[in-house]
C-alpha positions in Angstrom: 20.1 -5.5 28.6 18.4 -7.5 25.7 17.5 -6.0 22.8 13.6 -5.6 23.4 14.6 -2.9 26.3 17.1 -1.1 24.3 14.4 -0.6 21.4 12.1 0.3 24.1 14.2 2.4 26.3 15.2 4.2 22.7 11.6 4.8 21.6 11.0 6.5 25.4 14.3 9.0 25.0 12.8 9.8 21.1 9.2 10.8 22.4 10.6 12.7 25.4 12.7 14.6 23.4 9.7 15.1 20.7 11.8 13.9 17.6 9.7 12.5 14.5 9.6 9.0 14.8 9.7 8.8 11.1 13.6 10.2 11.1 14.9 6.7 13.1 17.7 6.1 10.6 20.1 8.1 13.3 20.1 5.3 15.8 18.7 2.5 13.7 22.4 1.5 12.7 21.0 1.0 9.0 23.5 0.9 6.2 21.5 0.6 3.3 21.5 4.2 1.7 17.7 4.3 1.3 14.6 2.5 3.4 11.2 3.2 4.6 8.2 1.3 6.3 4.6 1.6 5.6 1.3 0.1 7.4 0.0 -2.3 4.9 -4.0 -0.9 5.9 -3.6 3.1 6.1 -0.4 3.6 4.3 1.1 5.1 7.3 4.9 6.1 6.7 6.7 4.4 9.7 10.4 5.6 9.1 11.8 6.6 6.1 15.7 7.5 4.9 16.7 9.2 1.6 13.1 9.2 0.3 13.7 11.0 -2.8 17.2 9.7 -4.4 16.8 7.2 -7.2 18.1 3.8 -6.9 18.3 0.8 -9.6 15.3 -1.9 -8.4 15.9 -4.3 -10.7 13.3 -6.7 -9.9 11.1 -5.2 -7.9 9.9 -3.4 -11.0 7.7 -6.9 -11.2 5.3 -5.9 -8.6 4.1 -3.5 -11.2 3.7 -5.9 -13.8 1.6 -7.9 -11.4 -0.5 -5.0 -10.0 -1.4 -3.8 -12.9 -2.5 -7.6 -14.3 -4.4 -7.9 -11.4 -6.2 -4.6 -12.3 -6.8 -6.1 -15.7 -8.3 -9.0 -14.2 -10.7 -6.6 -11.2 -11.7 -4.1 -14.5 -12.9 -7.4 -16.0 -10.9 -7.3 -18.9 -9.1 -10.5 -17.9 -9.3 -13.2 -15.8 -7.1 -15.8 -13.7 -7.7 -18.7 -16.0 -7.7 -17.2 -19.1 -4.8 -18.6 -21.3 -1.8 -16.5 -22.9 -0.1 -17.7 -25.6 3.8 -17.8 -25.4 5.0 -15.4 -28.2 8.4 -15.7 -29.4 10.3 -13.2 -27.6 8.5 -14.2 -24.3 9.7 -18.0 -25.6 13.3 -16.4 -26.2 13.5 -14.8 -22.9 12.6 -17.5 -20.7 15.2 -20.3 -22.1 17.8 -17.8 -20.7 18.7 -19.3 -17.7 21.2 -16.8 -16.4 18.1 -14.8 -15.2 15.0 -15.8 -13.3 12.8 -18.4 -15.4 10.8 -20.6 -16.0 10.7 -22.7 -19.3 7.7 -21.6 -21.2 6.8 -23.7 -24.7 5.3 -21.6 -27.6 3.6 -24.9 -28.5 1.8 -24.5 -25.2 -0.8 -21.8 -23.0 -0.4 -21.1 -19.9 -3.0 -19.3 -17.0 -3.0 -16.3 -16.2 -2.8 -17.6 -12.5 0.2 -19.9 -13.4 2.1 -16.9 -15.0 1.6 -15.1 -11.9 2.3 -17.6 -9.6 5.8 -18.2 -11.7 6.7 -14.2 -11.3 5.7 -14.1 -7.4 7.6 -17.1 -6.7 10.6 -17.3 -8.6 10.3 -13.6 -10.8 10.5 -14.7 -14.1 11.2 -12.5 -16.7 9.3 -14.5 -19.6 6.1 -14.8 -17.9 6.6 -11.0 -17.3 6.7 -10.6 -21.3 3.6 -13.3 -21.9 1.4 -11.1 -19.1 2.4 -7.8 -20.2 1.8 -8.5 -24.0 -1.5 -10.0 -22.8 -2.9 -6.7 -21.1 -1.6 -4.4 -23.3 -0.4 -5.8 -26.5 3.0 -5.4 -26.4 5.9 -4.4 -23.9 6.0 -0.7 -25.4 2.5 -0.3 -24.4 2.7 -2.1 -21.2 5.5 0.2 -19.8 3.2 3.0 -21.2 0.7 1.8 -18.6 3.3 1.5 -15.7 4.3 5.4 -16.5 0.5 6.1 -15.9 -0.5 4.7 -13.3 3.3 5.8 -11.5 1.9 9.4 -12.2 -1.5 8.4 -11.0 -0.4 7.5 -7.6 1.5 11.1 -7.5 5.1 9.4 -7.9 7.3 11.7 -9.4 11.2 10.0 -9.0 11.4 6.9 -11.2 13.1 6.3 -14.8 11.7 3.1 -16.2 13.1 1.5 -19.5 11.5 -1.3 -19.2 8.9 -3.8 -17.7 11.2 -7.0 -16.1 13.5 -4.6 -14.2 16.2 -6.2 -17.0 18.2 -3.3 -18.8 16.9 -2.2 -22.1 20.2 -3.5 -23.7 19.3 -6.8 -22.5 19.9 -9.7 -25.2 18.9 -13.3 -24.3 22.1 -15.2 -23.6 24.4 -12.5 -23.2 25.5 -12.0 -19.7 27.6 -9.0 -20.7 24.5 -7.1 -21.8 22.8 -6.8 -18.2 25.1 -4.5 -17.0 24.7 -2.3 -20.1 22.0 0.3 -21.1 19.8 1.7 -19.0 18.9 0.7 -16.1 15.2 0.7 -13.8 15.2 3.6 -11.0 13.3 4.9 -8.7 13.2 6.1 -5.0 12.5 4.2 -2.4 8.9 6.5 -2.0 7.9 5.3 -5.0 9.0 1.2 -4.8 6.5 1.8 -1.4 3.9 3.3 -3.5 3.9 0.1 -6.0 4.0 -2.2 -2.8 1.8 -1.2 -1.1 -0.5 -0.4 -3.7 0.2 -4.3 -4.8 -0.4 -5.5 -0.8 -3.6 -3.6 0.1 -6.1 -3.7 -3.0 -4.3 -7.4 -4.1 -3.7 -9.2 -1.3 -3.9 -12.9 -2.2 -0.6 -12.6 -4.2 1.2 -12.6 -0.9 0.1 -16.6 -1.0 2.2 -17.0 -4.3 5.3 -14.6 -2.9 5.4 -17.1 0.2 6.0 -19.9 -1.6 9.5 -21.5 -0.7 9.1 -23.7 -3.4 6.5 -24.7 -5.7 6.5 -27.0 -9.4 5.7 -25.4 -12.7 4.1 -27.5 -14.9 6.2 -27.2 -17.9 4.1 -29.3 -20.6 2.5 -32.7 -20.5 5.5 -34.8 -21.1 8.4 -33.2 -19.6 9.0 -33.4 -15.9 7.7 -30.7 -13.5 10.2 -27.6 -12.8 11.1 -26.3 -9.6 10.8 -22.9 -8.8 12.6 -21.5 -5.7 11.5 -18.4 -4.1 14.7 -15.9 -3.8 13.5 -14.6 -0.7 16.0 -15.4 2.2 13.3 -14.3 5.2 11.1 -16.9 4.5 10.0 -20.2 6.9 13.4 -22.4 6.7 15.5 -19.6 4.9 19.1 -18.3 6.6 17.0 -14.9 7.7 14.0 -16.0 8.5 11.6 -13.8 10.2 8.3 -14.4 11.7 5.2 -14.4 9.5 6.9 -13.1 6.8 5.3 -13.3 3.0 7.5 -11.7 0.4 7.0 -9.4 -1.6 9.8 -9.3 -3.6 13.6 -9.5 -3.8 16.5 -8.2 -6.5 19.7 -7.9 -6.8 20.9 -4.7 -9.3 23.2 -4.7 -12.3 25.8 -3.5 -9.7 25.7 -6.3 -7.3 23.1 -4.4 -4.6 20.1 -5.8 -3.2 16.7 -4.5 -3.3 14.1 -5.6 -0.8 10.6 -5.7 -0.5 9.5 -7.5 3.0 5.7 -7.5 3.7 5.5 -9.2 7.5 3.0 -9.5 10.2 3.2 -9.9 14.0 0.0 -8.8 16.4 -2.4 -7.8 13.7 0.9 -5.1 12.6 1.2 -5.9 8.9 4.1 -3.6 7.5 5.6 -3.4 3.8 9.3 -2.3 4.2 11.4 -1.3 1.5 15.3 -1.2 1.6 17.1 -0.2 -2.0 21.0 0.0 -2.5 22.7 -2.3 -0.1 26.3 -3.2 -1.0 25.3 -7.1 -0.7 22.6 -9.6 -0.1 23.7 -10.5 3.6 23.9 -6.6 4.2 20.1 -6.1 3.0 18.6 -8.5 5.2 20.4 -7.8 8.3 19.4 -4.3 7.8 16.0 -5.4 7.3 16.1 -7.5 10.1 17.2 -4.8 12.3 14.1 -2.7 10.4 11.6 -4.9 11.3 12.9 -5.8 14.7 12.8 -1.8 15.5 9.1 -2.0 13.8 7.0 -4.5 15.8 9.0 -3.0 19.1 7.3 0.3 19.0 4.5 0.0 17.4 0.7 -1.4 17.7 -2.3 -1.4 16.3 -5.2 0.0 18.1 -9.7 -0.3 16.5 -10.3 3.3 16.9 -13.7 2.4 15.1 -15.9 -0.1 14.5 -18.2 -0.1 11.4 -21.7 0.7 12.8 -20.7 2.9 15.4 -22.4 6.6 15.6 -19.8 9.5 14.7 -20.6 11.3 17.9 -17.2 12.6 18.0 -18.1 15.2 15.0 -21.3 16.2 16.1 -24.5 16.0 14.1 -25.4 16.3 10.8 -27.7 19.0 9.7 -30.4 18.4 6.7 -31.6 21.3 4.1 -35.2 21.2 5.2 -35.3 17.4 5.3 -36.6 14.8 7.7 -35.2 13.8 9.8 -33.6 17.7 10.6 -30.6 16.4 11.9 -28.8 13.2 12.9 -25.6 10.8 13.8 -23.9 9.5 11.0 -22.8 5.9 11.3 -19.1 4.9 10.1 -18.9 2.4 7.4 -15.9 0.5 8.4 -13.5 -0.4 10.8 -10.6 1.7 11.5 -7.1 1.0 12.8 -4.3 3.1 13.3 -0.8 2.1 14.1 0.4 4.2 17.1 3.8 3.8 19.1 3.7 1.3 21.7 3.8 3.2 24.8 1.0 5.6 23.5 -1.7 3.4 25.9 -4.6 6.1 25.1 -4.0 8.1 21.8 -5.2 11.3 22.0 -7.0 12.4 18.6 -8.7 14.6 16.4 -11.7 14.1 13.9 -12.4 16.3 11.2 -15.7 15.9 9.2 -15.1 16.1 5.4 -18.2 16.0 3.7 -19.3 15.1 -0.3 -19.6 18.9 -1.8 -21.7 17.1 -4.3 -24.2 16.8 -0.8 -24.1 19.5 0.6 -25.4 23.1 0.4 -24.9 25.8 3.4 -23.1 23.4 5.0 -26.2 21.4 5.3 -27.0 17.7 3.6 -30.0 17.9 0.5 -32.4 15.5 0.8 -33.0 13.1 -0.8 -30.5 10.9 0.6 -30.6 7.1 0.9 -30.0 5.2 4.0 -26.8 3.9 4.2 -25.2 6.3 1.6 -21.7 7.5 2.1 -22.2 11.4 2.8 -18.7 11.8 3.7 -15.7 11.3 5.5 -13.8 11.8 9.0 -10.2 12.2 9.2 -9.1 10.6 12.5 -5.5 11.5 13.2 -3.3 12.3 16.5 -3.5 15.6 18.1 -0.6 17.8 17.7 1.5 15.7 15.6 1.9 15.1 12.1 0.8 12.1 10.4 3.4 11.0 7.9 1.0 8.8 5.3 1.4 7.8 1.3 -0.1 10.5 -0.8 -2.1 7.7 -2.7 -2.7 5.9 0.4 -6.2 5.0 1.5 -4.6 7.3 4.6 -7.1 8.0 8.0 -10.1 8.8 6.5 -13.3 7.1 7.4 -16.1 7.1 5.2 -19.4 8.3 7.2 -23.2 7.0 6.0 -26.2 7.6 7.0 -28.3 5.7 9.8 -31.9 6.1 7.7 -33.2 8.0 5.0 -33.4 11.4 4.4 -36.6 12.6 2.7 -37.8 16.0 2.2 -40.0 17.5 4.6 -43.4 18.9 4.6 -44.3 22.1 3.4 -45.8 22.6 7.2 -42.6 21.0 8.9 -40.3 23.6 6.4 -42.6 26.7 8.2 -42.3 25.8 11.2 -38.5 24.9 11.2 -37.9 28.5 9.4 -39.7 30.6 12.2 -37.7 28.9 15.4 -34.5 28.7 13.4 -33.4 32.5 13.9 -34.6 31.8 17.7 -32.3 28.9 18.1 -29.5 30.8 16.1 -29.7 33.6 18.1 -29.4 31.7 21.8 -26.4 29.7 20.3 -24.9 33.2 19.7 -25.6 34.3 23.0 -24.4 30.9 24.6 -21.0 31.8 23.0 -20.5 35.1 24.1 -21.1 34.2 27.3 -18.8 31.2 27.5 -16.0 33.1 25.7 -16.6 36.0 28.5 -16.6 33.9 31.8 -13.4 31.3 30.4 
């Protein structure tokens, strides 16, 4: 029996038997102490195993040194070819060359874009110095930031000491000193959070994180250096899997590897996370088994398209506005992943709508046309719905089809004398159908 069946055949016994198909780590065979999987759109929590444990994640710490550049750059307070100066401790870190580098010259500036191009590819802890003193200042106010925007997202298990994912007893040229000090933790929840936080809102840094190998332009006279991508999954690479684009990869002061994969097959894009493996070859064969397990029993499935009326939460009621009531429209397009054999989801929709809006459960006028009034939460019926607290998650923002005006003093009469007419058949059409059923 190959092992497409066996996944499959598993999958069938779990949803007979109604077990969570987030609690997979019982037959998954995975040794690494802690793991989970994510949808890269929704945030959907796939599986998950020892969500709340710290771990050390040495360099995965990096993808919040880039998300949060990149937030820089989308606020407008930077940009991608601005130029950073190399500052002497940035300069100090990165001739240490028994850690990820590349050589930066304090004679010289570099991009923004080449700094971040340098971490995705090759995680080097100098540009991490030269980008966080850009946004911020200085490290001290940098890893302020990453403690913020950690508790914005809701994450509550992480230590961090610093912003490379290096100890904070690090000193440049001393080997001894990375295994000292205190070290970068947090659960593998929260490494998720960061990715796919990093994934969904910045996607074009999974072009630099797929990178096998790429030259950094050290400085016009010296000869190009090669930076080599770490991860082992990628094109060429002893574990290569599929379309497979990083993120990142670490290995801890204690000799354990930290993975972040993000991967794709059949529109499925998935961010899985796997902290504490006793070894590098142990991390990616539990990660292969992972993602094997992944694109097995799931698929993605449009549940909406952006235009289509929300007929499946009824219509919309205006506070003596024209028109009186109407469809909205959604906004966007809306996937969720479901297991494989699920061939017709069954699912609920549940109208949220802007308090700011509303009043007696009715919209104010005036409203513009396509204005976002709302949202639906589109979910499965029955079950629950495992999904990122700070996830964009299964809600689907609702708009409306035209504008809503005020009505007419006359149109305002009218609607008031046949309202307690029509309110008083709906009643009446209820008590009968809860008598006869």
């Amino acid at each position: 029996m190959n092992k497409w069946m066996k996944s499959l055949l598993t999958l069938i016994l779990l949803l007979t038997m109604n077990i969570p198909l987030v609690k997979a780590e019982d037959y998954l065979g995975i040794h690494a102490p802690a793991a989970m999987v994510v949808d890269q759109e929704n945030g959907q929590i796939l599986y998950e195993k020892n969500v709340n444990e710290l771990f050390e994640i040495a360099s995965l710490t990096k993808m919040l040194v880039v998300y949060l550049t990149y937030q820089a750059i989308q606020e407008g307070d930077l940009s991608l070819e601005d130029q950073v100066e190399i500052s002497d401790l940035a300069y100090e870190v990165s001739q240490d060359y028994g850690i990820s580098n590349v050589p930066l010259r304090r004679d010289l500036t570099y991009s923004v874009e080449e700094l971040l191009e340098s971490v995705g590819v090759t995680l080097a802890n100098g540009s991490c110095v030269a980008l966080a003193e850009k946004v911020a200042g200085s490290q001290e106010k940098f890893l302020e930031r990453m403690n913020q925007q950690l508790e914005s997202w809701g994450c509550q298990e992480y230590e961090l000491a610093t912003i490379t994912g290096l100890s904070d007893a690090y000193q440049p040229h001393n080997p001894d000193s990375l295994t000292k000090g205190q070290q970068n933790k947090a659960s593998v929840q929260t490494v998720a959070t960061i990715a796919y936080h990093l994934a969904h809102e910045f996607p074009d840094f999974l072009e630099a994180t797929a990178k096998d190998q790429v030259s950094f332009k050290v400085g016009e006279d010296d000869s190009p250096f090669d930076m080599v991508n770490y991860n082992r999954m990628l094109k060429d690479q002893p574990y290569e899997y599929g379309k497979t684009q990083g993120l990142m990869v670490g290995m801890t002061s204690q000799g354990q590897s930290a993975l972040a994969i993000q991967s794709e097959r059949n529109d499925l894009e998935i961010i899985a996370i796997l902290l504490g493996a006793k070894d590098e070859e142990k991390g990616y064969r539990d990660m292969t088994k992972l993602l094997d397990h992944m694109f097995v029993s799931y698929r993605v499935e449009l549940i909406v398209k952006k235009g289509d009326v929300a007929r499946q939460v009824g219509e919309i009621l205006t506070l003596s506005g024209r028109p009186a009531n109407f469809h909205g429209r959604y906004s966007q397009d809306f996937r969720l992943v479901v297991p494989l054999v699920d061939t017709s989801p069954r699912l609920k929709y549940e109208f949220k709508p802007k308090e700011e809006l509303f009043a007696e459960n009715k919209l104010v006028p005036p409203v513009t046309s396509a204005e976002s009034i709302g949202s639906v939460e589109i979910s499965p019926k029955g079950e629950r719905l495992a999904v990122l607290p700070s996830a964009t998650g299964t809600q689907v923002s609702i708009e409306t089809p035209e504008e809503v005006v005020r009505a007419p003093w006359y149109a305002r009469f009218w609607r008031g004398m046949i309202q307690p007419m029509d309110e008083g058949l709906n009643y009446l059409r209820r008590f009968f159908t809860e008598m006869f059923n």
